[in-house]
N, CA, C and O atoms as CSV, one atom per row, in Angstrom:
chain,resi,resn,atom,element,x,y,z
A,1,UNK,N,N,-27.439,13.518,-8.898
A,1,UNK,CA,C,-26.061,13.224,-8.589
A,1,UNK,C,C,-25.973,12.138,-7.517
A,1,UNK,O,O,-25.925,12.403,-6.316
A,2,UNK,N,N,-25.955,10.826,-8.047
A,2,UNK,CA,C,-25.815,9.650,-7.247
A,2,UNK,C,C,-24.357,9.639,-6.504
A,2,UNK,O,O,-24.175,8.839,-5.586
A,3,UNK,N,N,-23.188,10.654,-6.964
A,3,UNK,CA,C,-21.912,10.115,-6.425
A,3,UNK,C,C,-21.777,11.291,-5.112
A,3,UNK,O,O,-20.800,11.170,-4.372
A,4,UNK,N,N,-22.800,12.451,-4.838
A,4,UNK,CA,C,-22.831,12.921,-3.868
A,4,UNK,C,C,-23.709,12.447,-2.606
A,4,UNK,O,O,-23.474,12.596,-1.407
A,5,UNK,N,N,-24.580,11.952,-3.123
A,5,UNK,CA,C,-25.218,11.285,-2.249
A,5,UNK,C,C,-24.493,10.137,-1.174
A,5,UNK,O,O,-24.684,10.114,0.041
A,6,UNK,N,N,-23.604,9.187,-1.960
A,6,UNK,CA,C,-22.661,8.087,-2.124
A,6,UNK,C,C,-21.786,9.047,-1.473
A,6,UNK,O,O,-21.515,8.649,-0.340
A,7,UNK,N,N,-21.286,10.066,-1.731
A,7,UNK,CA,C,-19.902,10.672,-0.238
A,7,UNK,C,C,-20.602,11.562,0.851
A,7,UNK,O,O,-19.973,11.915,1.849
A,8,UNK,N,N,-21.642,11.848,0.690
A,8,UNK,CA,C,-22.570,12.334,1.690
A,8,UNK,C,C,-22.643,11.075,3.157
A,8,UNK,O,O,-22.255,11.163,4.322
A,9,UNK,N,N,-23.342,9.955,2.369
A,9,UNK,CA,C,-23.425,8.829,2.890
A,9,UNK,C,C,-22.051,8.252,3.524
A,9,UNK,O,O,-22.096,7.541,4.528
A,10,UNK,N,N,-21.115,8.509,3.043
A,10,UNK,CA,C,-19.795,7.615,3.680
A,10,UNK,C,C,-19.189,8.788,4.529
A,10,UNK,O,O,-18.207,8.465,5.198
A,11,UNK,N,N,-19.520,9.833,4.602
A,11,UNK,CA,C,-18.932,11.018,5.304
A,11,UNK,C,C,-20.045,10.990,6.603
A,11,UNK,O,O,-19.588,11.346,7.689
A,12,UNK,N,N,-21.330,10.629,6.553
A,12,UNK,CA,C,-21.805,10.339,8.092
A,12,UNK,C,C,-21.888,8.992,8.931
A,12,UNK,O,O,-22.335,8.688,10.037
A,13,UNK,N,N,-21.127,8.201,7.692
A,13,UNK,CA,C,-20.802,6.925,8.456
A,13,UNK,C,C,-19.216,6.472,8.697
A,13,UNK,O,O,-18.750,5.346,8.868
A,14,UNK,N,N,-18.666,7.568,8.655
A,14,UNK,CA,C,-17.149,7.730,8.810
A,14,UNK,C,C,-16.563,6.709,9.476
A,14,UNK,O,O,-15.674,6.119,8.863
A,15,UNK,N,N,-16.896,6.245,10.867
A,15,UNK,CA,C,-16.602,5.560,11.492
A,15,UNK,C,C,-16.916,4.092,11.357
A,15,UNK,O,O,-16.325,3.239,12.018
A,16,UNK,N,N,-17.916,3.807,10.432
A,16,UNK,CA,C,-18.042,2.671,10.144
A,16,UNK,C,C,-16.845,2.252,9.314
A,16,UNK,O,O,-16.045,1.339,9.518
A,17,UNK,N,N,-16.934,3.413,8.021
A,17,UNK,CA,C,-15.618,3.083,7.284
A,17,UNK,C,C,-14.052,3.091,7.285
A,17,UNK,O,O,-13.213,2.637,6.507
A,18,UNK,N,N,-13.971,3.934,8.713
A,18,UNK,CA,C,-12.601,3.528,9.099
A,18,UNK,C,C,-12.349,2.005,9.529
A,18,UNK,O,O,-11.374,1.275,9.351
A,19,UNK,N,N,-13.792,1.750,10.268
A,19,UNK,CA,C,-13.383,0.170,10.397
A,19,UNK,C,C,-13.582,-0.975,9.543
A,19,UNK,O,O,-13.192,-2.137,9.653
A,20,UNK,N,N,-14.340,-0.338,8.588
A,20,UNK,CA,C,-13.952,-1.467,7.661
A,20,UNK,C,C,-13.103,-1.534,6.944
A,20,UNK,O,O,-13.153,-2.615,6.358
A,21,UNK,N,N,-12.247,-0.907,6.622
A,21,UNK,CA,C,-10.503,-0.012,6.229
A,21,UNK,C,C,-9.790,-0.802,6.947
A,21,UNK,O,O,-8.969,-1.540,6.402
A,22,UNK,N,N,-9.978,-0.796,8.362
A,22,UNK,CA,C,-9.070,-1.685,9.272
A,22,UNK,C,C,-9.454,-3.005,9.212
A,22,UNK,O,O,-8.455,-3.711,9.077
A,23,UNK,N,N,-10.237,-3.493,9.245
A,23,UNK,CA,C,-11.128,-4.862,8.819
A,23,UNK,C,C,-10.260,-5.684,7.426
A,23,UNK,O,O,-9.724,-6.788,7.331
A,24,UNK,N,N,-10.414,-4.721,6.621
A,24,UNK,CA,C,-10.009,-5.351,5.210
A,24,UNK,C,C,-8.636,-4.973,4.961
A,24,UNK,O,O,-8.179,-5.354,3.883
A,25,UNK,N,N,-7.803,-4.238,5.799
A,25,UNK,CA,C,-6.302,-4.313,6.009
A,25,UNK,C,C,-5.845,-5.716,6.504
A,25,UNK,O,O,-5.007,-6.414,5.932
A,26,UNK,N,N,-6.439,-5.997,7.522
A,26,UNK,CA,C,-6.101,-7.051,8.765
A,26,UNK,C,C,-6.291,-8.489,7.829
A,26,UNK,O,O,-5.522,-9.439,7.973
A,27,UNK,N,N,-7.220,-8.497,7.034
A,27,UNK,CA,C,-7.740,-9.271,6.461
A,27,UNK,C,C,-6.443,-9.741,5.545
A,27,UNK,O,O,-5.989,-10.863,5.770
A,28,UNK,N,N,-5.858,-8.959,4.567
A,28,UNK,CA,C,-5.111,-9.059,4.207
A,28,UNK,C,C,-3.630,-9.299,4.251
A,28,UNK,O,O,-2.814,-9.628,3.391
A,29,UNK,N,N,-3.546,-9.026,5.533
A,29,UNK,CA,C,-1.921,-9.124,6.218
A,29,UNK,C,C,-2.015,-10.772,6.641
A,29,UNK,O,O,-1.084,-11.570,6.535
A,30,UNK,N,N,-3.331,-11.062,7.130
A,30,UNK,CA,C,-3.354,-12.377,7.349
A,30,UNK,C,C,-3.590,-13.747,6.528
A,30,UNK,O,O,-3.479,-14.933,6.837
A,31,UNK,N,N,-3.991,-13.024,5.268
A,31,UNK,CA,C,-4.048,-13.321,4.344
A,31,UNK,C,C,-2.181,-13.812,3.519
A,31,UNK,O,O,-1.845,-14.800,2.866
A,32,UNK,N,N,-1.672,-13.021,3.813
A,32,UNK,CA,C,-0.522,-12.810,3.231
A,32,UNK,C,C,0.294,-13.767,4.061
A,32,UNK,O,O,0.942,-14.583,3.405
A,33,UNK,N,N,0.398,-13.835,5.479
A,33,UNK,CA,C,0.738,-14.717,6.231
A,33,UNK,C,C,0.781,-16.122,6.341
A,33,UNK,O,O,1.709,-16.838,6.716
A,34,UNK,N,N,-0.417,-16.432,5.942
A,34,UNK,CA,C,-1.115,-17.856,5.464
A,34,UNK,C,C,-0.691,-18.491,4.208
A,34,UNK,O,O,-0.760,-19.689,3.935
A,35,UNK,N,N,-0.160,-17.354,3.346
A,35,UNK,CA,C,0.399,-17.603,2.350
A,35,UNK,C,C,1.746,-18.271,2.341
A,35,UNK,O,O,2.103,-19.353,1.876
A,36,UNK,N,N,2.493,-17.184,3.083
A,36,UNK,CA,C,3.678,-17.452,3.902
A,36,UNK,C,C,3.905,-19.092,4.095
A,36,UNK,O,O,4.594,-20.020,3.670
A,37,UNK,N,N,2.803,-18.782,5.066
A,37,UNK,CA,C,2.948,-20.530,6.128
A,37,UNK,C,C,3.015,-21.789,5.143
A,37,UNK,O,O,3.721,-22.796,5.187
A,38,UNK,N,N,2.024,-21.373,4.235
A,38,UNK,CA,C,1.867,-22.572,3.434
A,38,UNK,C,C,2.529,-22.385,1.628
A,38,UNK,O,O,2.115,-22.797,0.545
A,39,UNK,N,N,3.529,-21.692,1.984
A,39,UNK,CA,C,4.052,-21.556,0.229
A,39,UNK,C,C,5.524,-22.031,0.392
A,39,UNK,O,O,6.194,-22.070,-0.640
A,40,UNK,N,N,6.163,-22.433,1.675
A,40,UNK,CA,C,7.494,-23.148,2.015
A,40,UNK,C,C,7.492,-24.514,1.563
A,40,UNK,O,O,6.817,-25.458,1.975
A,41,UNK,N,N,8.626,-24.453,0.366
A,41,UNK,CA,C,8.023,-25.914,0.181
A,41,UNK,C,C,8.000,-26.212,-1.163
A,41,UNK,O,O,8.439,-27.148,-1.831
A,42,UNK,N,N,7.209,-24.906,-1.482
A,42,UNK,CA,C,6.559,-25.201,-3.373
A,42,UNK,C,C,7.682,-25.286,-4.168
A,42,UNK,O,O,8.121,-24.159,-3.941
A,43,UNK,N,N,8.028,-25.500,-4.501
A,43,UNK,CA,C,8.689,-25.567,-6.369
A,43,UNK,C,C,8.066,-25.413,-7.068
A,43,UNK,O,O,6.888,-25.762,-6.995
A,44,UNK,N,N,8.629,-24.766,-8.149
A,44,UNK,CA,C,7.664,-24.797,-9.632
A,44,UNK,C,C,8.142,-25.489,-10.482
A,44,UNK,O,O,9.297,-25.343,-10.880
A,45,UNK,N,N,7.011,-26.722,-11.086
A,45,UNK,CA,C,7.403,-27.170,-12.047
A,45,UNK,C,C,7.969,-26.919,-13.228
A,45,UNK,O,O,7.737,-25.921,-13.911
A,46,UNK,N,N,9.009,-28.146,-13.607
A,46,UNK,CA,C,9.330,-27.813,-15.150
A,46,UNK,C,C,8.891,-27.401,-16.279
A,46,UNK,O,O,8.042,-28.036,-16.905
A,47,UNK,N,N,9.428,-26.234,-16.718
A,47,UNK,CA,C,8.398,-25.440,-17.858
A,47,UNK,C,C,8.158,-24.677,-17.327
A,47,UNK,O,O,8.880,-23.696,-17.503
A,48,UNK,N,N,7.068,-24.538,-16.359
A,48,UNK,CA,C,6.431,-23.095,-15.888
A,48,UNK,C,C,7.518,-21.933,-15.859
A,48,UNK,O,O,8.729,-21.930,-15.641
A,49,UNK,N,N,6.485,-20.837,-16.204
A,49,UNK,CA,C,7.444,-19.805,-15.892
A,49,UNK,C,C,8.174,-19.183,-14.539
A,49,UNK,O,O,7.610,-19.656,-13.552
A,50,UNK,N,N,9.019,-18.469,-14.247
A,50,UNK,CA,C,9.155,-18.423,-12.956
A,50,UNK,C,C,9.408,-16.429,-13.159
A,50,UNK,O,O,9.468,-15.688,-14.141
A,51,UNK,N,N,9.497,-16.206,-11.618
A,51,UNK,CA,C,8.870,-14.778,-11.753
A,51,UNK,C,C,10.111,-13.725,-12.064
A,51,UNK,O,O,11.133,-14.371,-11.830
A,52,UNK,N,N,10.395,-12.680,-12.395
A,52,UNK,CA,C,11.263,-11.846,-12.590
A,52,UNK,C,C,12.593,-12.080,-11.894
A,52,UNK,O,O,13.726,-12.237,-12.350
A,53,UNK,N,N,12.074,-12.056,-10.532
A,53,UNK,CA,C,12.936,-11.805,-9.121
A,53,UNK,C,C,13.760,-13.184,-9.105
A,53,UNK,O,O,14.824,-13.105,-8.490
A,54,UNK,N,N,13.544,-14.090,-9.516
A,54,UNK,CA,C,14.124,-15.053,-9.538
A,54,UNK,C,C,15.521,-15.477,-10.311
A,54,UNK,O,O,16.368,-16.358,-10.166
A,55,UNK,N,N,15.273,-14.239,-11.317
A,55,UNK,CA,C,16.416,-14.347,-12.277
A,55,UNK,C,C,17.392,-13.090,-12.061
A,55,UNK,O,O,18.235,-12.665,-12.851
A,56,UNK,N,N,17.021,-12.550,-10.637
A,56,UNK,CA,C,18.041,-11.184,-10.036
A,56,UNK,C,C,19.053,-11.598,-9.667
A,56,UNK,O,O,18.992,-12.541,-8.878
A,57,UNK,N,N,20.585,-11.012,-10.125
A,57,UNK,CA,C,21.584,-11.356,-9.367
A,57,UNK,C,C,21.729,-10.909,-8.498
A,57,UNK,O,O,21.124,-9.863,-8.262
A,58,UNK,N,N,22.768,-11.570,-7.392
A,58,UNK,CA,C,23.233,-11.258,-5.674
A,58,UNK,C,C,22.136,-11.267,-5.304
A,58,UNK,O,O,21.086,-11.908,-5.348
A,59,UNK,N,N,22.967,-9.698,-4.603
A,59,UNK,CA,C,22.662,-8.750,-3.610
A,59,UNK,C,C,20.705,-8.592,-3.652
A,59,UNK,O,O,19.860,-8.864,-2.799
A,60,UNK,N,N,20.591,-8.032,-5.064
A,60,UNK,CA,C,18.870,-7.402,-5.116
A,60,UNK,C,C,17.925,-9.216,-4.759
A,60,UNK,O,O,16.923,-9.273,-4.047
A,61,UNK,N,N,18.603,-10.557,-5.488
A,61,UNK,CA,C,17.849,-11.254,-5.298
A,61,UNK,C,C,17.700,-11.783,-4.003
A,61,UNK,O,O,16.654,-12.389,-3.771
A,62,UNK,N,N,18.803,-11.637,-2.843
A,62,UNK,CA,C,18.786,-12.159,-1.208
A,62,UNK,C,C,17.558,-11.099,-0.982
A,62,UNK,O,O,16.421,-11.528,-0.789
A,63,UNK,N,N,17.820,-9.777,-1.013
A,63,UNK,CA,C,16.669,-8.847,-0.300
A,63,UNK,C,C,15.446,-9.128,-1.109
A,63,UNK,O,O,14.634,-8.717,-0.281
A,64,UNK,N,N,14.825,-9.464,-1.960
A,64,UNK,CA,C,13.905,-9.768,-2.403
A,64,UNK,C,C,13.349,-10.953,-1.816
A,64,UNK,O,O,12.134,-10.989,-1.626
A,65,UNK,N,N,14.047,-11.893,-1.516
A,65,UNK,CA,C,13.545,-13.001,-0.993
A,65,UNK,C,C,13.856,-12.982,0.983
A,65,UNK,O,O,13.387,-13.816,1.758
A,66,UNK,N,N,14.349,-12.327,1.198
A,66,UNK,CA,C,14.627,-11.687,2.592
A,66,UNK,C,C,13.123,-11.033,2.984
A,66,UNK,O,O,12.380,-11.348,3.914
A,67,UNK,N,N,12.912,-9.851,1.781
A,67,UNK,CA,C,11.370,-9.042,2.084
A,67,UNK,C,C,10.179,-9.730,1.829
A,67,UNK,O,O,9.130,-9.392,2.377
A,68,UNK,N,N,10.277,-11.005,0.761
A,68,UNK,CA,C,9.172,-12.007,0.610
A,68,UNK,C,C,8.771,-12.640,1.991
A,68,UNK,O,O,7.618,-12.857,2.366
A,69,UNK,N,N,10.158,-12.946,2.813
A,69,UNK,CA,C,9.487,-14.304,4.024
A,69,UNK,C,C,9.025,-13.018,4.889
A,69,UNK,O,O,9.024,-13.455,6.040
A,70,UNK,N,N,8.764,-12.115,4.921
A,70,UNK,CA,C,8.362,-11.223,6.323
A,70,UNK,C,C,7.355,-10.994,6.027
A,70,UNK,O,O,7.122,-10.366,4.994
A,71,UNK,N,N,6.053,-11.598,7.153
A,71,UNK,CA,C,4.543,-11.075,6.497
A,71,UNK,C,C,4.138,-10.106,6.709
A,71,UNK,O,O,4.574,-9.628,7.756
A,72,UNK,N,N,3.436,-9.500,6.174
A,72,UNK,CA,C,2.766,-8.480,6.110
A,72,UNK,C,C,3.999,-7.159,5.365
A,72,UNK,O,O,3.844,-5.973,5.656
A,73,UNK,N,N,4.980,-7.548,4.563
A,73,UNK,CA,C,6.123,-6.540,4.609
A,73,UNK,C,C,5.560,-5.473,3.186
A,73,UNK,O,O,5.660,-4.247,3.210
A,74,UNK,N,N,5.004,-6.226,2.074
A,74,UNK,CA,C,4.445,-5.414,1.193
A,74,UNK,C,C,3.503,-4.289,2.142
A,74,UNK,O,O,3.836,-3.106,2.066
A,75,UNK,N,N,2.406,-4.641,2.972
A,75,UNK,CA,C,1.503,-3.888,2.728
A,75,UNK,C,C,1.853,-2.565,3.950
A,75,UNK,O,O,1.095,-1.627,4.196
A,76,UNK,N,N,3.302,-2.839,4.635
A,76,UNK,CA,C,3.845,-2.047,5.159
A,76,UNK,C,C,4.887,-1.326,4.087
A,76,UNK,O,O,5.237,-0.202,4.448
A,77,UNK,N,N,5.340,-1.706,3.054
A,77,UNK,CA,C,6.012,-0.402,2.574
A,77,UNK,C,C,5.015,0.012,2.022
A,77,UNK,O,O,4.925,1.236,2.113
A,78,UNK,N,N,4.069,-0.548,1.383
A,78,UNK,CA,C,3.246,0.558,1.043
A,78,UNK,C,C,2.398,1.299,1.370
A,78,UNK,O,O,1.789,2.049,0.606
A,79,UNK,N,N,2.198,1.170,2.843
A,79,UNK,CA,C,1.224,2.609,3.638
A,79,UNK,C,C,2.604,2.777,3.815
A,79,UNK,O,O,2.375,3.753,4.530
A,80,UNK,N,N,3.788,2.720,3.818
A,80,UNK,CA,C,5.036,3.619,4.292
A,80,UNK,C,C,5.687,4.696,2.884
A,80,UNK,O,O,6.231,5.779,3.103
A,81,UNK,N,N,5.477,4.101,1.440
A,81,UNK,CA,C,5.328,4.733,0.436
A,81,UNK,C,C,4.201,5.755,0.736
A,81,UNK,O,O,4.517,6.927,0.533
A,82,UNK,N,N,2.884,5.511,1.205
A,82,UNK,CA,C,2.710,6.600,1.009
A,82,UNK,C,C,2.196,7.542,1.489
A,82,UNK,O,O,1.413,8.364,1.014
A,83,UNK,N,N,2.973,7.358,3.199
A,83,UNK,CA,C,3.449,8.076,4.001
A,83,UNK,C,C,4.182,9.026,3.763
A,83,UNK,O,O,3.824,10.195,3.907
A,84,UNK,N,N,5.558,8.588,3.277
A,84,UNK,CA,C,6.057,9.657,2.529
A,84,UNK,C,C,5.909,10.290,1.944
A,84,UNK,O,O,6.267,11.444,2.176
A,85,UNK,N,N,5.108,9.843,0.488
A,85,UNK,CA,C,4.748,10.734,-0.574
A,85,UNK,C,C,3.855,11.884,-0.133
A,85,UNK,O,O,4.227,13.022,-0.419
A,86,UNK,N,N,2.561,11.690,0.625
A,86,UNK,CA,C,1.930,12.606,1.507
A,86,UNK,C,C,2.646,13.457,2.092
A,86,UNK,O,O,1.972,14.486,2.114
A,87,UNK,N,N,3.780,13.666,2.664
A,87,UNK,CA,C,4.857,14.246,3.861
A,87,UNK,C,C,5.755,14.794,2.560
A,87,UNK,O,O,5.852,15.992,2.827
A,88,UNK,N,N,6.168,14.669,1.828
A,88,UNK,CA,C,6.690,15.180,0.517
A,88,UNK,C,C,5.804,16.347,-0.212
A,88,UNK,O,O,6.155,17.522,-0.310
A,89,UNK,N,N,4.433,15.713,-0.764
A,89,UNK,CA,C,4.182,16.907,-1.429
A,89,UNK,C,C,3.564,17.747,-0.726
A,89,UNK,O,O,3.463,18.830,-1.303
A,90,UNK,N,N,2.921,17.699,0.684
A,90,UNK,CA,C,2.936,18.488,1.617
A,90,UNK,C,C,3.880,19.611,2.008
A,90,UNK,O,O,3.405,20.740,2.129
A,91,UNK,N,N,5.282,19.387,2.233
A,91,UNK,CA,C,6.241,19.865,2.141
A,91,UNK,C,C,6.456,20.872,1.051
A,91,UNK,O,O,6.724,22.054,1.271
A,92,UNK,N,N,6.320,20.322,-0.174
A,92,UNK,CA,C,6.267,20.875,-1.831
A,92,UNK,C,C,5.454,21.951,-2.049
A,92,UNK,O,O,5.643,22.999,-2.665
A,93,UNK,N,N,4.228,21.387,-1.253
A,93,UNK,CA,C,3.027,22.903,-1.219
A,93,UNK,C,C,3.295,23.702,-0.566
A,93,UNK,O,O,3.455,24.763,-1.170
A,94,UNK,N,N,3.472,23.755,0.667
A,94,UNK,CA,C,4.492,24.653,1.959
A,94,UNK,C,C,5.182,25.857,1.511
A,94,UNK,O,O,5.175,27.077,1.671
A,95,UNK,N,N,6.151,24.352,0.476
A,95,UNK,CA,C,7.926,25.480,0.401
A,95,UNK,C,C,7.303,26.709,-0.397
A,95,UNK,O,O,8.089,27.656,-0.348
A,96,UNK,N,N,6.032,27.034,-1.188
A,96,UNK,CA,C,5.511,28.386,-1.380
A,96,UNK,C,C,4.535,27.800,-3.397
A,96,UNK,O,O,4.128,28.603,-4.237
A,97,UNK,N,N,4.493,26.411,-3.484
A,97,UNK,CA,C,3.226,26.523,-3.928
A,97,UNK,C,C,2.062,26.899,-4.346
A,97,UNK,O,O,1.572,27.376,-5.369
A,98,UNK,N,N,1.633,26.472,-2.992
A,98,UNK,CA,C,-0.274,27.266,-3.023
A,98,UNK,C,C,0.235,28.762,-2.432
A,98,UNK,O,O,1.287,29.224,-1.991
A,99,UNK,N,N,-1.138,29.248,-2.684
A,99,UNK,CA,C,-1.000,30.138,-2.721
A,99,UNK,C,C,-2.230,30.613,-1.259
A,99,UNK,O,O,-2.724,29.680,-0.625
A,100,UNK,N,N,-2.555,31.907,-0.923
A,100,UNK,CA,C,-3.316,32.169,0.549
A,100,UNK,C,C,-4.690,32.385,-0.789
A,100,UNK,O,O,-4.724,32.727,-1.971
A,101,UNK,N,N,-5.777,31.905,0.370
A,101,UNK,CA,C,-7.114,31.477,-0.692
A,101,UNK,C,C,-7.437,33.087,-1.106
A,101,UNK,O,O,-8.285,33.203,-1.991
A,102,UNK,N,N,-6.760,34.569,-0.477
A,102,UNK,CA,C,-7.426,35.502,-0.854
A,102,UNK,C,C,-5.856,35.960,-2.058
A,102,UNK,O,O,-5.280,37.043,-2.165
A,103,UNK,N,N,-5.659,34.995,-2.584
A,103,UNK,CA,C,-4.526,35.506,-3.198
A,103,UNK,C,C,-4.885,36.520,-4.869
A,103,UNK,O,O,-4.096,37.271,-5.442
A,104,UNK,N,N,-5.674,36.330,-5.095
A,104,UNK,CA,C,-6.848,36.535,-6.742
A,104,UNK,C,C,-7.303,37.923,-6.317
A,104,UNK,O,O,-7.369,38.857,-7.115
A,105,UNK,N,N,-7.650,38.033,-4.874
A,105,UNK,CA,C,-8.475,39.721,-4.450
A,105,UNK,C,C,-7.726,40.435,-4.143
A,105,UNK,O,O,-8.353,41.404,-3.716
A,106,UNK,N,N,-6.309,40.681,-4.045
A,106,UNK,CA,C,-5.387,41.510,-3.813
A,106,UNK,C,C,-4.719,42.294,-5.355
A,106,UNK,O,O,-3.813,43.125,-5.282
């Protein structure tokens, strides 16, 4: 069993892999930023396709392009997605779910 070995291994180097978690987060926000900096400007040529969001009316297309210029804003709703979702079905298991582990011997 190579895939226990493989979480054996990442479970006594825990701390390495939190930082490389944070490493390759950071990486990416700055990544996204750079994007930012240097995508003011572009047009897309004639013909090309252009993306969904572009063809949103109002309201949804300002906030779409409102949440585009803020960097790093994707990769904050989504550790904030799933923040919640964690805090949700947590909650879900709670409200009477699971069950107590000696629940089978009674």
């Amino acid at each position: 069993m190579k895939l226990l070995v493989m979480i054996e291994t990442l479970r006594r180097n825990l701390k390495t892999v939190v930082l490389g978690c944070y490493v390759v987060l950071t990486l990416v926000v700055v990544a996204d930023v750079i994007r930012i900096l240097f995508a003011h400007g572009h047009e897309v040529p004639a013909g090309e396709p252009v993306g969904a969001a572009e063809h949103a009316p109002g309201l949804w297309m300002s906030l779409y392009h409102i949440a585009e210029s803020w960097p790093g804003f994707w990769a904050g709703f989504g550790l904030l997605g799933c923040l919640v979702l964690v805090l949700v079905s947590k909650s879900y298991g709670h409200a009477g779910v699971t069950k107590p582990e000696d629940y089978y011997d009674e």
